[in-house]
N, C-alpha and C positions, 0 to 999 in steps of 0.2 A: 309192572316196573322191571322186572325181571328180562324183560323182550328188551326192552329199552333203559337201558340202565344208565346210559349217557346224555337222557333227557335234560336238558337246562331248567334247574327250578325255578330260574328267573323267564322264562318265556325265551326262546328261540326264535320267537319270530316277531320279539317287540325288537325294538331299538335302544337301546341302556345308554342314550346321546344324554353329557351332560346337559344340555339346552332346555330339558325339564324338570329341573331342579326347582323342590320346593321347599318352603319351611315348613320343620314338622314343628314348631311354636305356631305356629298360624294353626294348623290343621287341630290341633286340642283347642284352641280357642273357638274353633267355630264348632266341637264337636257337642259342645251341649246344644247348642240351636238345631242339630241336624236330631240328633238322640229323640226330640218330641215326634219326629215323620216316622212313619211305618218303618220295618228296618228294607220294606223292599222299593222303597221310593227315597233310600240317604243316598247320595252320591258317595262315592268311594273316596273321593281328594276333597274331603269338605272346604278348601283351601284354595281352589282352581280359578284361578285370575281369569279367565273366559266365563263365570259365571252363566256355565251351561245350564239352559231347562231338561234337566232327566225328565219329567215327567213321572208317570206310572211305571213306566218300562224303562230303568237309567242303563246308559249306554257304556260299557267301562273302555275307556282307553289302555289298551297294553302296554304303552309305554310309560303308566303310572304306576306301574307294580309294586307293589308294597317292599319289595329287594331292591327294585332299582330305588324307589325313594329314599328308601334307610342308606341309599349309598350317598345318592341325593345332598345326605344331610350334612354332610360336610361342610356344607357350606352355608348350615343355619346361623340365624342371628344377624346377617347380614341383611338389609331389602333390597340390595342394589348386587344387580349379579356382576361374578368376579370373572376373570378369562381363567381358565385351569391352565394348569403349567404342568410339568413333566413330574416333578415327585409326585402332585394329585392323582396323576396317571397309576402310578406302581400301590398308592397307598390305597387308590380306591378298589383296584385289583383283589388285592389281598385281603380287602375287609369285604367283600364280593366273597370268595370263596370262603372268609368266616363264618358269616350269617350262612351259605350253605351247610357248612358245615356244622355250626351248630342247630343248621335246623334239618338234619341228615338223617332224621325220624322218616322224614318224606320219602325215601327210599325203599323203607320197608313198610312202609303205610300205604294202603289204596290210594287210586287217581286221586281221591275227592280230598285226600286229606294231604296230600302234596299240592294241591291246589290250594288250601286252605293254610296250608305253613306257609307258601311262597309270596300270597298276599296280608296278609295277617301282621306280619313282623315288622317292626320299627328299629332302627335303631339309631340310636343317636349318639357320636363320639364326642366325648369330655377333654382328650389329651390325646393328641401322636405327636412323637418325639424319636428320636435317634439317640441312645444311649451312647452308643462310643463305635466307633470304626476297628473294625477287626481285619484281620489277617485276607480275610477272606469277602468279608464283605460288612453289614453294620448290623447293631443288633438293637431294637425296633420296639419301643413301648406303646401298645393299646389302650388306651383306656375308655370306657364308652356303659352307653345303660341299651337293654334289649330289653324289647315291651313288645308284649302281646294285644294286635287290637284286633279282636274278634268285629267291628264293625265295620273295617275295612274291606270284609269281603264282600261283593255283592252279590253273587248267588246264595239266596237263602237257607237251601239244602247243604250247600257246601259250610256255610258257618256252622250250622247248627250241628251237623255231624263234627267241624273241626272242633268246635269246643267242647262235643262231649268227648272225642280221643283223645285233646290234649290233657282235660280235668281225669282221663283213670290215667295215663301216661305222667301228667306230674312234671318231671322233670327229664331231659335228656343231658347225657353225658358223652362228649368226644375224647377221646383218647387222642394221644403224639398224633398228629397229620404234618404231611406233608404236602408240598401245594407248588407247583412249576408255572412260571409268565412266557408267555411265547407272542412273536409276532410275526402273524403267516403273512402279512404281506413283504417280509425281508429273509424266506425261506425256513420260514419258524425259529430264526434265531431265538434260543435260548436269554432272553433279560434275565434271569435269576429264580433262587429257589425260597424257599422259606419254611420254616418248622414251626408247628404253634403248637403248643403247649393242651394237655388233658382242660379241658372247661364245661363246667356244668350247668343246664341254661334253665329258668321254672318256666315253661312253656303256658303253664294256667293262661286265656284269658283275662287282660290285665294286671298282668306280673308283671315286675323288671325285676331285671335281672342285672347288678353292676358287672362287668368285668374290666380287670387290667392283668397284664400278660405282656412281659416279655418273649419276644423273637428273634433267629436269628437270620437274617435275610444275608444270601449269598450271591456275588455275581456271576453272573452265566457266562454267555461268550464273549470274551472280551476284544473278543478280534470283530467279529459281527457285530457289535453293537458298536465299534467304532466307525464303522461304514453309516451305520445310524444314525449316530451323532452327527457324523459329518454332511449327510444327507439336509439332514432337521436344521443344521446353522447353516447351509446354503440356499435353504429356501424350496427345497424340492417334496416338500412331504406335506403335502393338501389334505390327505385324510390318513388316520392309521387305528389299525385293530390288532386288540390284545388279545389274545387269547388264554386263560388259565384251567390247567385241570390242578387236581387235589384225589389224595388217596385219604380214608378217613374213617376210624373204625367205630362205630356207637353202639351205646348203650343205654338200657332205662330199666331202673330199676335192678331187678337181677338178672333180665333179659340183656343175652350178648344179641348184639343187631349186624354184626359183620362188618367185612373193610365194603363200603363203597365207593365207587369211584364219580367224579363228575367233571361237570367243564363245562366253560362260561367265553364266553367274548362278547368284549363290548367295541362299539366301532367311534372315533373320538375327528372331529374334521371341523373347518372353519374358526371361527373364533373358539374353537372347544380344544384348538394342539395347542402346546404350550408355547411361549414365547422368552425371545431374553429379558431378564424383565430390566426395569429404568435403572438408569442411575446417574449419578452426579459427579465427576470431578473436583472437587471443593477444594482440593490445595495443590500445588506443583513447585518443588524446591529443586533448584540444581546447584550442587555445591562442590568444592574439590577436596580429593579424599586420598589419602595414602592406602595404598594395599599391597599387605606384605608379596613376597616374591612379585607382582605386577608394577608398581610405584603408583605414579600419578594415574587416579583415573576422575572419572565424575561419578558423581553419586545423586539418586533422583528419589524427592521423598514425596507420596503420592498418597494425598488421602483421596477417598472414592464413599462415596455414601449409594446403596443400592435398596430401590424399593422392595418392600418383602409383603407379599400378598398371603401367605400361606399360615398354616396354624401348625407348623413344627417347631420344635424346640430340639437345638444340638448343636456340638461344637466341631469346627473347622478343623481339625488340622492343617499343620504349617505344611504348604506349597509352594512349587516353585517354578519359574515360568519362562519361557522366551520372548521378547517382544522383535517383533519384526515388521519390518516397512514394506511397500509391493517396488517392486524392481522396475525398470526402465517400460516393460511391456509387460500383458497378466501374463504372459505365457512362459517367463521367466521365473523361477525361485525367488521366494519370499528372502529377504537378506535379515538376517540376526542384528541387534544395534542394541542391544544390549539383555543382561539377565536382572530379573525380577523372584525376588522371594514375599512371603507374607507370614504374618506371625498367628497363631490359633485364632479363630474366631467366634465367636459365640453367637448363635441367630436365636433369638426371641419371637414367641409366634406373633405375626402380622405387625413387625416391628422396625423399621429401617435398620440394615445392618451397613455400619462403618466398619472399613475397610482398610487397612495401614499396608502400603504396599513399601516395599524399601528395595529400588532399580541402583543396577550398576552397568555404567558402560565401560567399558575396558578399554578399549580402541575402535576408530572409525576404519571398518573395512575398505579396501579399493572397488568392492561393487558398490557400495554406500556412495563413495563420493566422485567416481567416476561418471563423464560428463553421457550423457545419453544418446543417442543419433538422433540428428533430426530437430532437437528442440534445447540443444545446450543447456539442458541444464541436470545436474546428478540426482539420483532418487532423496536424498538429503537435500536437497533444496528444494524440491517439489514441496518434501515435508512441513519446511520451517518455511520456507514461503504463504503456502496454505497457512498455518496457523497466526501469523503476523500479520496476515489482512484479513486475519476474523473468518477464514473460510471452514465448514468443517473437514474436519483432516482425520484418515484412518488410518489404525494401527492394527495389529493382527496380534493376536496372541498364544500361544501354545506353551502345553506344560513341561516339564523339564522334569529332573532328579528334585526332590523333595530336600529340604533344606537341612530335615533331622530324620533320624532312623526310624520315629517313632510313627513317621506317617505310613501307611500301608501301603505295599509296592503295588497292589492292581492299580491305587487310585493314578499314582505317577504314571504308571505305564496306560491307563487309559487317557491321562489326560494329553501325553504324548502326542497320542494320535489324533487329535480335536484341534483345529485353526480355528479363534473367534474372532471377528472382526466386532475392533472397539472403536467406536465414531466418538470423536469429543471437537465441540467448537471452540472453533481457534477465537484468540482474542487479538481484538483492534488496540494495537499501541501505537495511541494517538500522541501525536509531538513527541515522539518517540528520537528524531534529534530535532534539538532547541539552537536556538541562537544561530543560525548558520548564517555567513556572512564573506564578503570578498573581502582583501586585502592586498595592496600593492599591484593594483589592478594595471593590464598593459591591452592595450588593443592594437592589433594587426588590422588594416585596409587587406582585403583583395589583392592578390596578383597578378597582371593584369595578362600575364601569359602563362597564365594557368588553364587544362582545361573546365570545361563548363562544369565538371560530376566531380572534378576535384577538389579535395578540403581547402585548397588553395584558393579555390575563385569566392572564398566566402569571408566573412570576415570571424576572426578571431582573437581570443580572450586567452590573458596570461593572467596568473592570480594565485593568491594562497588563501583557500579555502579553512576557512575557521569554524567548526562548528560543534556544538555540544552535544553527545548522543548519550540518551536518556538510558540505562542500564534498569529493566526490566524487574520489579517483584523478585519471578522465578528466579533469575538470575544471580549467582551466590557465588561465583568463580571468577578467579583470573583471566582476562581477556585483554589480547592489545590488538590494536589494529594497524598494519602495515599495508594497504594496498583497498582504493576506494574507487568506485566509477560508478557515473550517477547520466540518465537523459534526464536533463530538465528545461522543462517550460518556462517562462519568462510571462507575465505578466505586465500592464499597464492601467492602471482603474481597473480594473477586476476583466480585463480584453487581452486576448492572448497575444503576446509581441512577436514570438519567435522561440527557438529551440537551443539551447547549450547544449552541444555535443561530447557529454565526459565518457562518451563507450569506453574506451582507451584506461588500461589501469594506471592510477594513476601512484605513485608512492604517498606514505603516508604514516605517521609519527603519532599517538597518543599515548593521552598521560590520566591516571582516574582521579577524578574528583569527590570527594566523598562527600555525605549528605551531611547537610548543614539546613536550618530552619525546614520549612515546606519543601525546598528542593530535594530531589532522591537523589543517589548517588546518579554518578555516571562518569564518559570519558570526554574529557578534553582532544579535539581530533584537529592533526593539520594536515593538510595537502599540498603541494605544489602543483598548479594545474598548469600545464605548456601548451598553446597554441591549440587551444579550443576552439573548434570550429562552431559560430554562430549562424542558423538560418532562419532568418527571417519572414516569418509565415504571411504576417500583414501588413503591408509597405504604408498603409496609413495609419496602423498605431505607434508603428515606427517613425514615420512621417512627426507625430504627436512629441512622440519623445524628444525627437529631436529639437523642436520648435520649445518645449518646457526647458529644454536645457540651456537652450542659446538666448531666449528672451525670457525665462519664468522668473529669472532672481532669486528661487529657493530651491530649496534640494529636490530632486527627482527622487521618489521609490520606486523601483523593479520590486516587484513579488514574483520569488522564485520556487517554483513546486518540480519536487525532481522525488525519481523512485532513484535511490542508489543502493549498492551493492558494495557489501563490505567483506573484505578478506581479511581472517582472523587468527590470531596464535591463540592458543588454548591448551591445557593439558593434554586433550588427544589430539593435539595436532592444529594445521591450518584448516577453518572452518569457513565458508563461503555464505553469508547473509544477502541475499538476495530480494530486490524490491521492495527496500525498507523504504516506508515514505518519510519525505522529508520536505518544511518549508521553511522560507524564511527572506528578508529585507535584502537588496542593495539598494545604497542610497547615491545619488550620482552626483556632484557639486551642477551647480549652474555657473555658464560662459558668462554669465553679466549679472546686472544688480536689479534689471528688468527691462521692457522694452526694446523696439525692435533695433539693439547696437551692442556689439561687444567691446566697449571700450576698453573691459578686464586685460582682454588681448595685447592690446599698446601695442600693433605694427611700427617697428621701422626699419626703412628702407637705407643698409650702409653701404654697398655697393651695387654702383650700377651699369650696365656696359651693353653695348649695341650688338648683337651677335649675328642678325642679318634683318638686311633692308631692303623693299620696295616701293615703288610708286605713291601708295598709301598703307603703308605697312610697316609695322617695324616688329623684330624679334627680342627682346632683350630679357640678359639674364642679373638676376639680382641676389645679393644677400638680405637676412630678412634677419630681423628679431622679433619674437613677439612671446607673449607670456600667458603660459599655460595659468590656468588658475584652479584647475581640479588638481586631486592626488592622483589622478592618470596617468597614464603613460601611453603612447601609441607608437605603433608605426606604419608609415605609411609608403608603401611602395610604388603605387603610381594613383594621382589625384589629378584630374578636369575640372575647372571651376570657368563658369563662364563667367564676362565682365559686363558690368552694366552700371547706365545713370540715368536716372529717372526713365527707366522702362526700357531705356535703345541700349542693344548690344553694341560693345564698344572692342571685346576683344575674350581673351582666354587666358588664365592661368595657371600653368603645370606644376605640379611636384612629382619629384623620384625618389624614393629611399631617403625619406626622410622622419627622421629618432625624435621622438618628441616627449620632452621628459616634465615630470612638473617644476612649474618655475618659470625663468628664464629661461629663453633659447635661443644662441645665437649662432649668428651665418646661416642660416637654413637658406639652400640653394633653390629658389624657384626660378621656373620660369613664366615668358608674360607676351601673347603677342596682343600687341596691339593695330587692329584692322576694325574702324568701322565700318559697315558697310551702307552702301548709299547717300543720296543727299542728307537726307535726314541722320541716318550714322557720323557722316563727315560735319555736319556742320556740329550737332553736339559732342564729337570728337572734339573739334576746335577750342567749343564753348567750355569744357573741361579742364583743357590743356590751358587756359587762358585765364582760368580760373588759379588753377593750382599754383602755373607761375607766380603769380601776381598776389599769392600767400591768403588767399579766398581757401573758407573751409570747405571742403569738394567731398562729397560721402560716394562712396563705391558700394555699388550690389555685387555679391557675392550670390551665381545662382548654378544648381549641377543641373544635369541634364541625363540623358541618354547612354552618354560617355564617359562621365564622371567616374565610375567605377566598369572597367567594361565587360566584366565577368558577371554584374549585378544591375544589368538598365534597368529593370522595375524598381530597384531599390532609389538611383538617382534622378530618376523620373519624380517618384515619389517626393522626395526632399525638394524637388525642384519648386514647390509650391508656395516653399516658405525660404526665399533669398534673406540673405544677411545682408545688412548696412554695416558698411565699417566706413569709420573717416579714413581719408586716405594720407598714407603713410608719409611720414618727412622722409628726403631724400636724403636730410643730411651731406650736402656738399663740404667739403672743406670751407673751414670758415677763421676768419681772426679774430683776434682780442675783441671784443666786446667795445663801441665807441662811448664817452658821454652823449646823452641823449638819441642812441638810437631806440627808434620807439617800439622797432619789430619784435614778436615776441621768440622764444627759443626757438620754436617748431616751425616758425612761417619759414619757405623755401627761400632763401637770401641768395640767390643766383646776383645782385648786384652786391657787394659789399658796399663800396664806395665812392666816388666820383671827384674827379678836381675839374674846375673851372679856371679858364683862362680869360680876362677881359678883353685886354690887350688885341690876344689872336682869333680872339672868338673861336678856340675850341674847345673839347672837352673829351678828356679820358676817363676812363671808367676801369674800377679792379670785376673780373667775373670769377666769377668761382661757380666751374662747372659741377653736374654730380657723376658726369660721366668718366669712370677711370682709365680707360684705353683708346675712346675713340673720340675726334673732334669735331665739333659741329660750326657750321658756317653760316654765319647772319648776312646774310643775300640783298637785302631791306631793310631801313631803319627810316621811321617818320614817329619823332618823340618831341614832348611838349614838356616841360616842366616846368614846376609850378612854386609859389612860394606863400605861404600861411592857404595853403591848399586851394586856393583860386585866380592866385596873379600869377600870370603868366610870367614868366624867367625871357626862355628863349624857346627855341625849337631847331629840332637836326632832321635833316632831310638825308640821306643816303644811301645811293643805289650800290656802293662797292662793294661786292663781298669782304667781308674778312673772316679769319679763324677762332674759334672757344677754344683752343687744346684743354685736355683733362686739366683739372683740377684752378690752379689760383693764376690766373692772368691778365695782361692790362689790354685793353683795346686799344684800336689807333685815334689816331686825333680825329676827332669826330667835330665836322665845323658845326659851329651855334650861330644862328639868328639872331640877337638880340632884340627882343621885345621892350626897345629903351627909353618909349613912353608911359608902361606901364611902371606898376607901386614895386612888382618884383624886380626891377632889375634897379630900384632904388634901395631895397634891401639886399642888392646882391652886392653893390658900390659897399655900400656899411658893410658888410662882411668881409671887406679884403682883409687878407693875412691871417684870417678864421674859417671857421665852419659854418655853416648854414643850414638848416634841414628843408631839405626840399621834396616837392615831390614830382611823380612823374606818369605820365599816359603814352603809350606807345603802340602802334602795330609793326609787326617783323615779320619776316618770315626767314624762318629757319629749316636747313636743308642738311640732311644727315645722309652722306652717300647719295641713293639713291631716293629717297625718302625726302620729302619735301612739304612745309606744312606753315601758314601763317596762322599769327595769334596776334592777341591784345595784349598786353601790359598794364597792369598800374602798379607803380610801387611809390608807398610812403614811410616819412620819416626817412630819406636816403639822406647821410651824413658827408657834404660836398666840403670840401676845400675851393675854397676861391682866392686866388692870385690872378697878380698885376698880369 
């Protein structure tokens, strides 16, 4: 021993991996059943889950050695092995160099009987505990039983020798030792020292022996072991070895045995290093707080529940912390966002310890909220982003100045130098804003000279956004909102319609509402939203829409899903909420009561005027009413609407910049050319025109096309599927007093007022009331029958001479009559002189406008004639 004095009593060439950790409760339970077998056929670990055959010849594994077991036993009582963590590390250490130490006989005893202490020894700890934190480092309570098991060794010669030197030996006693941790794979950094106390151990074969002993354990290099730590939380330390020597003086008896010296390393990797262990975030409060000389700041109350695997007993001191967020890039500084203290804590072995954390932010930094390159958005929005869609989200932690004097300055200044990365999942706050809804809603048509990538060539939404935003648990502060932008999606039956363009901030007014029944607090929020661009994703659910509003008879819902972004006044400032989800209803009125006609609409036509004229063609511009029936509002700056009757294009109708409000609307300036084309155009041209004169109800299609909007042809394409029916509109000409017994109703086009008849001269004049206000039109052709109780013929006018309609109320020329003066009518026509008569009448004309030239039919009844001599 003497040659070799720094022999390992633990075996130097086993491995001390906690991975073979057994129960010394097992190993007494099976030690009667082994006690009947010879003693040189017992197995040494009567307890060995592999239920190895020793045989005659048992095979001892070194790395069950009776040191390393008893160190082993830490973790007795458990069947389910634990992972070791970092105190298990230092505390196994040091109970490693106790059992040396108290079994430091080996030293000055023969090979055979250092062999026989080194297996022999048990030992099993009762209590480890941390008394209280010192200046210097903590000081350490033992408690534990030492028992001699002479069966444990397997060479025969070697027991039987150790037991007869421990029975004249008796008892061994250690004097003060000293004992240093080192870790040569970090250049032997110094982890700390430790003093243990004089102990007396009864080494007899099947003794125990209690001890408890206070220590005081000191820290080593506090700069080196900060590189350690820092190492170990980033994940770079796969395996790591400890090494301890110990100075140690013994004796037994009256025998002085001398200082001997030794040393130990054990090597600790894989699931064997320690880990952070679990824990839970259970509450998070943010509330606003005065603080003297700072004023307004927030304040964050933080409980934390963390799993405790271990079997130590001791209290925390109060510390104090930094929390910080990672910056724009890793390669930048960690940004500070607020300070974190905690009040003493008390751990219980293998006990969950709660945790009261109590955060203060002071102010948000300009690294904090400044915008990032690249992906616009601030290291604080990254944060609160991630946490409101449930992502998990990281914080960093580092220690600060201790809160009270009473904490010890290594622990602050080590904890200083340590960054912990704390992962907690962010929470989904679902419906998080309610009610969100349009009001005073205005639509924008395309412009039609706009370009194609401009916000201009799309259509667009004016509106005041109403919507309720659900104020959070966590959430305990002052908060108003001034400034909102949202992209949202647009829905139809659960199919995506198109995009509302809110990127653009928009201003913004809220007011808090506080919690009443089931509902939580939260803020009441308006918007003004201006000329929002809409696009259109799929021209046939668009298509859908259109056709439910014009023909469905009941309300439209849009479902609208938008991530918006809110800008916030707060204590510390304006605070930017980013891609809060948000959903919620618009409901849209329907044009009609159902079916395919808006009669809601009520066109009429109060001005009318010829603007230019061809061959078969005519331009004319018109005033219009007609009656909004949604709370809409639109505008529309250029609209194409082709014209049609029963399938044949008959012509086109323009709008420009025209304001369409709810309600009533009057004078709206359209325009209208009317061209049909071909025979078949021309001759149901005719049939239309011939129709409407003659006060026949005439329905018009309404159909877009290509050109309809010309910044958007797939959109007008689209609509073009589903044309509108509208009846077609009174022209309203000038009209007089009302006759007895005229039978026409308000709305039939009354282009004839009245007529007189002359007997005598056989002619007849007629009052016209044109609808045309500036230009005259001229009847070229007149071949007319009239009739009287709707089948006897009167007379009939043949007439090739032109004459003129000017605008509005005028009489025609004498117009000669036929008399038909065998028939019944022109015997009712005699009985009517100096009266009225109603009659009626069939006619073809052709009428010539400028250029424009065009024959029709006629019928008109109920015409209220004067007949004289």
């Amino acid at each position: 021993m003497a040659d070799n004095p720094s022999a390992p009593l633990l075996g130097a060439e086993q491995s001390s991996k906690p991975s073979s950790i057994r129960s010394q409760g097992s190993k007494r339970s099976q030690h009667s059943q082994h006690s009947r077998n010879s003693d040189e056929s017992r197995p040494l670990l009567a307890d060995d889950s592999d239920h190895r055959d020793y045989g005659d010849a048992p095979q001892y594994d070194d790395a069950h050695s009776p040191a390393a077991s008893s160190l082993r036993s830490l973790n007795t009582g458990s069947t389910k092995k634990r992972p070791w963590r970092w105190p298990s590390i230092i505390a196994l250490t040091i109970l490693s160099l106790l059992i040396l130490v108290i079994l430091g006989l080996g030293f000055a005893a023969p090979s055979v009987m250092q062999e026989y202490a080194k297996e022999a020894v048990v030992f099993e700890p009762t209590g480890l505990s941390i008394e209280s934190f010192t200046s210097t480092g903590v000081q350490v309570r033992v408690q534990g039983d030492i028992k001699m098991d002479g069966t444990r060794v397997h060479k025969k010669p070697v027991r039987d020798l150790g037991r007869a030197g421990s029975w004249i030996a008796k008892a061994v006693q250690s004097k003060q030792s000293h004992i240093e941790v080192y870790l040569p794979d970090f250049s032997d950094v110094l982890v700390g020292t430790a003093d243990i106390p004089s102990i007396i151990v009864n080494i007899r074969d099947g003794a125990t022996t209690h001890v408890d002993f206070v220590s005081d354990l000191s820290a080593g290099d506090l700069n080196g072991l900060k590189d350690v730590a820092q190492n170990w939380v980033a994940g770079k330390i796969k395996s790591l070895n400890v090494r301890a020597l110990a100075k140690v003086s013994l004796k037994t008896g009256i025998f002085d045995l001398g200082e001997q010296e030794m040393s130990e390393t054990m090597t600790f990797g894989g699931n064997d290093l320690p880990t952070i262990p679990q824990y839970n975030i259970a509450r998070l409060n943010f509330h606003d707080v005065e603080v003297p000389e700072i004023g307004n700041a927030l304040e964050a109350d933080v409980s934390i529940i963390i799993s405790n695997d271990y079997p130590f007993r001791f209290d925390i001191p109060p510390l104090g912390f930094n929390v910080l967020v990672p910056g724009c890039t890793p390669d930048v500084p960690l940004i500070s966002v607020a300070d974190a203290y905690t009040k003493s804590i008390t751990v219980e072995p293998k006990q969950d310890i709660s945790v009261y954390v109590n955060g203060l932010v002071k102010t948000l930094s300009g690294d904090l909220t400044a915008t990032c390159p690249n992906v616009l958005k601030s290291p604080l929005d990254t944060l609160v982003g991630d946490y409101i869609h449930g992502s998990e989200t990281r914080l960093y932690v580092r220690g600060s100045e201790a809160p009270v004097e009473d904490t010890p300055q290594w622990i602050s200044e080590f904890l200083q130098s340590i960054i912990l990365p704390v992962d907690f999942q962010g929470k989904t706050f679902e419906n998080l804003i309610r009610n969100f809804s349009l009001e005073d809603v205005h639509f924008s048509l395309p412009n039609p000279f706009s370009g194609p990538d401009s916000p201009d060539s799309k259509p667009r939404v004016s509106a005041t956004v109403q919507a309720l935003v659900g104020l959070p648990d966590e959430m305990n502060f002052a908060v108003n909102v001034n400034h909102v932008r949202a992209n949202s999606d647009i829905f139809y039956q659960g199919k995506k319609l198109g995009e509302l363009d809110l990127s653009k901030w928009q201003d913004a007014n809220s007011t808090r509402v506080e919690a009443h029944g089931s509902e939580k607090a939260g803020l009441a929020v308006s918007s003004i939203v201006d000329e929002a661009p809409i696009n259109v994703t799929d021209n046939a659910v668009f298509s859908k829409v259109i056709q439910a509003v014009a023909f469905g008879g009941k309300k439209v819902v849009l479902s609208v899903k938008a991530n918006v972004d809110v800008e916030t006044v707060t204590v510390l400032g304006h605070l930017v909420l980013r891609g809060i989800p948000a959903e919620g209803s618009v409901f849209v009125n329907p044009l009609s009561t159902g079916g395919n006609d808006l009669k809601a609409i009520a066109p009429q036509v109060g001005f009318l005027e010829i603007l230019e004229t061809a061959r078969s063609s005519l331009k004319l511009g018109a005033k219009v009413n007609i009656t909004n029936p949604t709370e809409y509002s639109a505008t529309v700056p250029y609209l194409s609407i082709r014209l049609l009757n029963n399938g044949t294009e008959l012509g086109d109708v323009y709008a420009r910049n025209v304001e369409i409000k709810p309600g009533t609307n009057y004078n709206i300036s359209v325009e209208a050319v009317w061209n049909p084309k071909g025979r078949r155009g021309a001759a149901q041209g005719r049939e239309v025109l011939s129709q409407y004169v003659s006060g026949f109800n005439v329905t018009l299609s309404f159909r877009t096309h290509a050109g309809t909007i010309p910044t958007q042809p797939a959109l007008g394409l689209a609509l073009s599927q589903f044309p509108i029916d509208i009846p077609a509109p009174s022209l309203n000409p000038p009209r007089k007093p009302s006759k007895p017994g005229d039978e026409r109703g308000p709305d039939a086009p009354s282009f004839i007022d009245d007529a007189t008849f002359h007997i005598f001269t056989s002619t007849a004049t007629f009052t016209i009331l044109s609808p045309l206000r500036k230009t005259s039109l001229f009847v070229t052709h007149l071949n007319a029958t009239a009739f009287y109780n709707h089948t006897e013929p009167v007379g009939s006018i043949l007439y090739d001479l032109p004459f003129e309609v000017p605008p509005g109320i005028s009489e025609s020329p004498n117009l000669p009559v036929d008399w038909d003066l065998a028939g019944v009518g022109y015997q009712g026509l005699k009985d009517a002189v100096g009266g009225r008569l109603k009659l009626d009448a069939k006619a073809n004309a052709n009428i010539k406008i400028d250029n424009w030239e065009q024959d029709l039919w006629v019928l008109g009844r109920g015409i209220g004639a004067h007949i004289r001599l």
